[in-house]
N, C-alpha and C positions, 0 to 999 in steps of 0.2 A: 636397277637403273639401266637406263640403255641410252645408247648416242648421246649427246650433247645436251640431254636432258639434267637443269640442275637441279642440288638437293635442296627441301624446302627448308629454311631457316626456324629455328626454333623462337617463337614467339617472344619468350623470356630474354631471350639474347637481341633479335632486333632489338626490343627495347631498352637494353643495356648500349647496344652500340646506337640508337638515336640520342638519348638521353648524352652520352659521351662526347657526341658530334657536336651538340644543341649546345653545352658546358664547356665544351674544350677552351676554349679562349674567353671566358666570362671573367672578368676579375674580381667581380664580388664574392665569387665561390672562393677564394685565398685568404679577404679582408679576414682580420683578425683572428687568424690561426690558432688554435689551443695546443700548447703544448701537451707532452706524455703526461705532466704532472696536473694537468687541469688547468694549468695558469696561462693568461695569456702571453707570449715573447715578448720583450720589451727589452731593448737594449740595456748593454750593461752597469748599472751605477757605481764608477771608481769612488772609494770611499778613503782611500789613502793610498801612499806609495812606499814600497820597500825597497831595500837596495838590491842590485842584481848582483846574483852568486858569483858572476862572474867577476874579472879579475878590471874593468871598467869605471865601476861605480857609481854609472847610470841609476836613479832612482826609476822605478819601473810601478805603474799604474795600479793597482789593485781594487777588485771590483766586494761586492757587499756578499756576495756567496762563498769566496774566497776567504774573505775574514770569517766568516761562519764554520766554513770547514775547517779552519787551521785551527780556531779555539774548541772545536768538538772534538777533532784529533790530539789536541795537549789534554783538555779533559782526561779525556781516555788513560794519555800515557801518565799525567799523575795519579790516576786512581790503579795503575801496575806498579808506581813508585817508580819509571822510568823516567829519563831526562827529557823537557819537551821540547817539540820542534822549534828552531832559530829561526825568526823572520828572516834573516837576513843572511841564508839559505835556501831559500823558496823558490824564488822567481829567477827565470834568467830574462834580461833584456831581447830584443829581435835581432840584434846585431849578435849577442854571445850564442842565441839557440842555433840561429845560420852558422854560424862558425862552429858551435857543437857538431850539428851536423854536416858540417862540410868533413870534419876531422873525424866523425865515429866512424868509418869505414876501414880508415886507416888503423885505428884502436882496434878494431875487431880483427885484422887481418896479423898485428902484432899478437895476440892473443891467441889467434888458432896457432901460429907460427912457435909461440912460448910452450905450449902444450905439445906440439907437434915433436918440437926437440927435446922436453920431459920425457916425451912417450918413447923415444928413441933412446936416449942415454938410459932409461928406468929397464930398456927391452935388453941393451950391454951388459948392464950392472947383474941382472938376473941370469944370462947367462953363463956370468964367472963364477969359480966357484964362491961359496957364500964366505966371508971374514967379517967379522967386527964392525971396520970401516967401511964393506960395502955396503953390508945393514944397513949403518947408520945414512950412508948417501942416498937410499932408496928412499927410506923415509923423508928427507930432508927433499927429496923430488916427489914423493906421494903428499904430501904438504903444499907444495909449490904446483901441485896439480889441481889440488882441490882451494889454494886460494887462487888459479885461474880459473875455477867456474867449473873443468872436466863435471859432466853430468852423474858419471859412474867410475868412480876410481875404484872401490872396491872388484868390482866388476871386470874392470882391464888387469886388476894383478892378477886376478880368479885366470883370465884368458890366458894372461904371461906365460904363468905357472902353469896353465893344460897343454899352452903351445910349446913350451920347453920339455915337459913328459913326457909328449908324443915324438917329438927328435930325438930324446933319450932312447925311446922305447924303438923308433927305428935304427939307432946306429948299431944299437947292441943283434938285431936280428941276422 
């Protein structure tokens, strides 16, 4: 190529980009969309109402897919002999979900903050020497880590325990 000379477009692709131009704004190209499932979209048809989980007791709309899932999911759990799902656990109203999440950030930041001071008081307790009732305090916070969700508690003793070795092993040199 030389000077200002441009490059020749690929036949296939004009054709893609006229085609594109020609359609852009057609609205019959949209009419009647197929969903992934094959089916066409059509709004949802509420079939009953359940109470909202939350603590309100707004009765909340529920559509005909929603009752289909909830009885294929109890299905399920009575053929493991499990207890099944309570409607009136399900749903939350618009007002209790916004307020959920207005509040989950808060819940989350208590939570790293509960483990945070787990991780801390479990890091003391390992480094005194071991008795009875430290044992049992560890535990009693190896517990309270793993019913806060900690990803890998086994894993952070495993560390505890190399990171205490290794200061053992330097003070003595």
């Amino acid at each position: 190529m030389s000077g200002g000379a441009r490059p020749e477009i690929d036949p296939e692709v004009a054709a893609d980009l006229a085609l594109r131009a020609s359609s852009q704004f057609d609205t019959d190209r949209t009419r009647g969309a197929v969903g992934v499932s094959g089916a066409r979209w059509s709004p949802p048809k509420f079939v009953t109402q359940w109470p909202c989980r939350g603590k309100c007791g707004v009765l909340v709309d529920v559509d005909e897919f929603t009752v289909e899932v909830f009885a294929k999911f109890n299905r399920v759990l009575r053929q493991r002999d499990e207890q099944p799902l309570d409607a009136s656990a399900i749903v939350f109203c618009d007002a209790c979900r916004d307020q959920g999440k207005a509040l989950a950030a808060q819940r989350n930041r208590q939570k790293v903050d509960a483990i945070g001071n787990a991780i801390r008081e479990l890091k003391e307790l390992a480094a005194q020497p071991e008795t009875p009732r430290s044992l049992e305090q560890q535990r009693d916070i190896l517990m309270k880590l793993r019913k806060h969700g900690h990803p890998d508690v086994d894993g952070l003793v495993l560390a505890i325990r190399e990171s205490l070795s290794a200061k053992k092993k330097g003070r003595t040199v």
